[in-house]
C-alpha positions as CSV (number, residue, x, y, z in Angstrom):
1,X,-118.4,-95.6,67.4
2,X,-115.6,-97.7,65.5
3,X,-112.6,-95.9,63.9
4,X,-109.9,-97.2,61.1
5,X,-106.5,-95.6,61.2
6,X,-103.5,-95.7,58.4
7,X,-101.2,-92.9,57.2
8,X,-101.5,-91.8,53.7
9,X,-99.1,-90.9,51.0
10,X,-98.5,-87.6,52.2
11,X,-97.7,-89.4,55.8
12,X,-100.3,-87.8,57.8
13,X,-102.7,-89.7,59.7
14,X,-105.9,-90.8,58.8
15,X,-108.7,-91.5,61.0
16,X,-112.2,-93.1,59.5
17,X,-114.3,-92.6,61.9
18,X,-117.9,-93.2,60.7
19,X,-118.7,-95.4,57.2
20,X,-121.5,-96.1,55.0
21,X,-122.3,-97.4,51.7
22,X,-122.1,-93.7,49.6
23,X,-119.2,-92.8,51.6
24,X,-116.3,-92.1,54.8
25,X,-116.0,-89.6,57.2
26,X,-112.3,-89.2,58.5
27,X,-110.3,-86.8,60.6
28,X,-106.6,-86.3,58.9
29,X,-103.8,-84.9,60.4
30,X,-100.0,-84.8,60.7
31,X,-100.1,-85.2,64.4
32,X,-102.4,-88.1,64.3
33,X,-105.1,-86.2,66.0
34,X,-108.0,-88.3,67.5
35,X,-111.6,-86.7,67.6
36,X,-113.6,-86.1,71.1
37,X,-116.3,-88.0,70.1
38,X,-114.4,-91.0,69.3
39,X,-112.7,-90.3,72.9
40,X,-116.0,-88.9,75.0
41,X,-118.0,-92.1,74.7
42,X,-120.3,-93.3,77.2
43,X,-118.0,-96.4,79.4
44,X,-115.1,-94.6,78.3
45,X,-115.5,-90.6,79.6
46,X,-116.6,-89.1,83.1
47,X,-118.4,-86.5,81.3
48,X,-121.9,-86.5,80.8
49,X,-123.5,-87.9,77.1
50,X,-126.2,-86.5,74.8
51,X,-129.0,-88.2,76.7
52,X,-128.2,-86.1,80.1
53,X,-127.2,-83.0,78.1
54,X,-130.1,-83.0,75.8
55,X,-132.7,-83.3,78.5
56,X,-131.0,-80.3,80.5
57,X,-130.8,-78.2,77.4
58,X,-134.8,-78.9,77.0
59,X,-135.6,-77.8,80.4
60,X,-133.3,-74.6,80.5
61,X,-134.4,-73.4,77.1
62,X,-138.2,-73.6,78.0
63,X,-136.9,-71.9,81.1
64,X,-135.1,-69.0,79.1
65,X,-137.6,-68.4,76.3
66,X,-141.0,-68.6,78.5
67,X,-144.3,-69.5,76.3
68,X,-142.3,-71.2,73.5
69,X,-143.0,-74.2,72.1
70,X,-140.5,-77.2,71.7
71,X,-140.7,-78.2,67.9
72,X,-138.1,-80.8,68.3
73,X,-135.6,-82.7,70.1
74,X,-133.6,-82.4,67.4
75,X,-131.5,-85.3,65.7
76,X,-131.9,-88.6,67.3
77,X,-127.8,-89.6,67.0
78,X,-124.8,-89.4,69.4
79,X,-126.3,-90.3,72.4
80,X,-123.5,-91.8,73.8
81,X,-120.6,-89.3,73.2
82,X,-120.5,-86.0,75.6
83,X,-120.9,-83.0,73.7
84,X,-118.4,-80.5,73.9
85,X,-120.2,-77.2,73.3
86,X,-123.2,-75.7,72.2
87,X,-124.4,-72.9,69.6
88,X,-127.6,-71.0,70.4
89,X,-129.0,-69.3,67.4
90,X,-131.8,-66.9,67.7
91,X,-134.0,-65.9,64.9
92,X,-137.0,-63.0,65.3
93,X,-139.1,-63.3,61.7
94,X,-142.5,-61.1,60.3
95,X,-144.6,-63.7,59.6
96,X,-146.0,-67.2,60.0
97,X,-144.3,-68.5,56.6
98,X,-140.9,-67.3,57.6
99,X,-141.3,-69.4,60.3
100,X,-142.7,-72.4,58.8
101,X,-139.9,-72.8,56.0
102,X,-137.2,-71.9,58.6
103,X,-138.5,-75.3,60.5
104,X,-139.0,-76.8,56.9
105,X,-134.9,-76.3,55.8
106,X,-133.8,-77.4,59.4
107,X,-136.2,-81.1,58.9
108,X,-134.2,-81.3,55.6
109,X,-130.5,-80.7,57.7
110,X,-132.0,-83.0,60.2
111,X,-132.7,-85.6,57.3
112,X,-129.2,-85.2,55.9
113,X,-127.2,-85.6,58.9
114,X,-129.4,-88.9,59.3
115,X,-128.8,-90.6,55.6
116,X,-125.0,-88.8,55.7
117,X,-123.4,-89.8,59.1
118,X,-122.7,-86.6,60.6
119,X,-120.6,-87.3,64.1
120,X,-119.5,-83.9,64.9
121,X,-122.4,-81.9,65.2
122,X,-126.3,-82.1,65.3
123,X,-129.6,-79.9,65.7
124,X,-131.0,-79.9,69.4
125,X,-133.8,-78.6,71.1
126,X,-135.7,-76.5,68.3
127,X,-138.5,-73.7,70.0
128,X,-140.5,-71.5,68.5
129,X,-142.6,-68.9,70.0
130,X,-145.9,-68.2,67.9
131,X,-145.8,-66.7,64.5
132,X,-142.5,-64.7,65.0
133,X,-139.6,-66.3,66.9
134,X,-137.2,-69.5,66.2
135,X,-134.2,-70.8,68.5
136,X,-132.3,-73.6,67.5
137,X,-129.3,-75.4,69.4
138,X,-126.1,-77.2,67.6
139,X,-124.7,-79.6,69.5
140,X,-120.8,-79.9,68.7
141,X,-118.6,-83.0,70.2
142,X,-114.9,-82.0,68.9
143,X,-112.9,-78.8,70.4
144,X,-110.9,-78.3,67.4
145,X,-114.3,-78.8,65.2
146,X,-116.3,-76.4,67.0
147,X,-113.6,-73.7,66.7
148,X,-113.4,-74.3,62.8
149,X,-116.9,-74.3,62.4
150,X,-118.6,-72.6,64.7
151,X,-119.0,-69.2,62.8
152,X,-120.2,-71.5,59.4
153,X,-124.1,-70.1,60.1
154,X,-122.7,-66.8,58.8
155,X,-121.1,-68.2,55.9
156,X,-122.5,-68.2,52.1
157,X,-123.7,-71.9,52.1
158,X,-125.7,-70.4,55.0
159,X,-126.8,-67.8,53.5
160,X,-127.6,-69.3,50.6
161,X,-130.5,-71.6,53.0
162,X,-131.5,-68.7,54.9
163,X,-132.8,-66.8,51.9
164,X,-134.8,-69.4,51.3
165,X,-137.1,-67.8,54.0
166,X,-136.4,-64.5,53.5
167,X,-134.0,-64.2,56.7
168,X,-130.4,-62.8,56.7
169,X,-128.2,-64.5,59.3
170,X,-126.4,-61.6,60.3
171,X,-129.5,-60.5,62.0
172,X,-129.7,-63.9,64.1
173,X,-128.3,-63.3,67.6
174,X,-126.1,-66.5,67.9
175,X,-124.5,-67.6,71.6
176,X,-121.7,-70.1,72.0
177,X,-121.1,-72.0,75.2
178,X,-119.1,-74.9,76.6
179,X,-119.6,-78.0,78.6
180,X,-118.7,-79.0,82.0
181,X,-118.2,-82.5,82.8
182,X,-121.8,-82.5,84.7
183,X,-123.6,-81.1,81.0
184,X,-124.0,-77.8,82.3
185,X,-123.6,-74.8,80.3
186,X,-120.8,-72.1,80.3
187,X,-121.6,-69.1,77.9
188,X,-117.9,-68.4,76.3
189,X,-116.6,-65.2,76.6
190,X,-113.0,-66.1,76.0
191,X,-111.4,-69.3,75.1
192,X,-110.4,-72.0,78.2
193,X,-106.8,-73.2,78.2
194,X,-108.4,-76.8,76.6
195,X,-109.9,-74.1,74.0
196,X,-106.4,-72.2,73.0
197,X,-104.8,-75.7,72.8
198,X,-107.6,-76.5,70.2
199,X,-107.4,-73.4,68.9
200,X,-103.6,-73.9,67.8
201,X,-103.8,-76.6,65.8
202,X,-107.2,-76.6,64.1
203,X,-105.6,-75.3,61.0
204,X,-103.3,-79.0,61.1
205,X,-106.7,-80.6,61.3
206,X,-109.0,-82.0,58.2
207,X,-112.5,-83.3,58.7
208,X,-113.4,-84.5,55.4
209,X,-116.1,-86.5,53.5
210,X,-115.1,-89.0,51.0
211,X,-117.4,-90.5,48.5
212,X,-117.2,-93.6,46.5
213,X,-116.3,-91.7,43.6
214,X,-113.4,-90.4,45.0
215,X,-115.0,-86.7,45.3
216,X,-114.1,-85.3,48.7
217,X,-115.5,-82.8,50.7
218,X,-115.1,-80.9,54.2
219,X,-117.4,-81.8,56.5
C-alpha cells in the first residue's frame, strides 16, 4: 500500500494512505504518526498477514462455536498487512428474520468498505448457528485505531443499524483480543506496554476521510 506525506497549514503531518476517485483516506498527526498497516506489510514485517491470520481465525471459531455455519470469509482486502487485533461480537436473536437482516446490513458494510477503501479494519469470519445465533470478527491493523474505535459497535451510528433487525447491541457479548507475531490470539484483559503507548497518544491522532468536495469525515 502507497502513502503521500506533507504537513498542512496547521503544521501537523499528513499521511494519505489509500486514494480513489470520490476521495482520500489519511492519518494526521502532530508527531507525524505512521499507521501499522502501512508498516506491517508482507516483505516488510515478521508478523504474520491476513491470509495466515484469516485461515486460523476460520478454524478456531468453528472450533469455539461447534455446529455453526461459516457465512463468510469476510472482506476480501488487506491480505498483505498483519492485523493487529481482533473484535468478536456475539449476537443471540428470536427468529430467522433477525438473523437474515443482521447478515443483510453486514453484506452492505462489506460492500462499503470495498467501493470506500477502508484500510484499518474489515469484517472476518461471519458464523451463524441456525435460526438464532450470529458471530462476527473485525479485523483491526492499527494499535492506536483499534483503541479509538474499538467500543464504536456500542455507539449510536450502531445502533441506529442494529435496530434495523430489531437487536440492541448492548445485549451482544463482544470480546477483544491481540495478535502475536505467529497470528495467534490473545484475549485482552488489560492493555500490553505496546497498548498503553497507543493508548497515550490516540487522542493526537486523526483518521479521516476526505471527499472531493472538500467534506471530511472520521473514518
Amino acid at each position: 500500500m502507497s502513502s503521500k506525506k506533507h504537513i498542512d497549514a496547521e503544521g501537523k503531518h499528513v499521511i494519505i494512505s489509500a486514494s480513489i476517485t470520490t476521495e482520500d483516506v489519511l492519518v494526521r498527526s502532530k508527531t507525524g504518526y505512521i499507521p501499522q498497516y502501512l508498516t506491517d506489510t508482507y516483505g516488510k514485517t515478521d508478523r504474520v498477514c491476513k491470509d495466515v491470520t484469516l485461515l486460523k481465525l476460520v478454524n478456531l471459531s468453528l472450533k469455539d462455536f461447534p455446529g455453526y455455519e461459516l457465512v463468510s470469509l469476510g472482506t476480501p482486502v488487506n491480505f498483505d498487512v498483519a492485523p493487529t487485533h481482533l473484535t468478536r461480537v456475539e449476537m443471540h436473536f428470536n427468529d430467522k428474520d433477525q438473523v437474515e437482516k443482521c447478515l443483510k446490513e453486514i453484506n452492505t458494510s462489506d460492500m462499503m468498505i470495498r467501493l470506500r477503501v477502508q484500510p484499518a479494519w474489515d469484517w472476518q469470519a461471519i458464523i451463524r448457528n441456525g435460526h438464532d445465533d450470529v458471530v462476527l470478527h473485525v479485523g483491526w491493523y492499527d494499535t492506536v485505531y483499534f483503541l479509538q474505535f474499538k467500543d464504536v459497535f456500542l455507539g449510536d451510528l450502531h445502533c441506529r443499524y442494529s435496530a434495523k433487525f430489531g437487536f440492541d447491541p448492548k445485549d451482544a457479548k463482544i470480546t477483544h483480543f491481540r495478535y502475536d507475531e505467529r497470528g495467534h490470539l490473545d484475549m485482552i484483559e488489560s492493555l500490553n506496554e505496546n497498548e498503553r503507548k497507543a493508548d497515550a497518544m490516540k487522542d493526537q491522532v486523526e483518521f479521516l476521510r476526505v471527499f472531493r468536495d472538500g467534506s471530511v469525515e472520521t473514518t
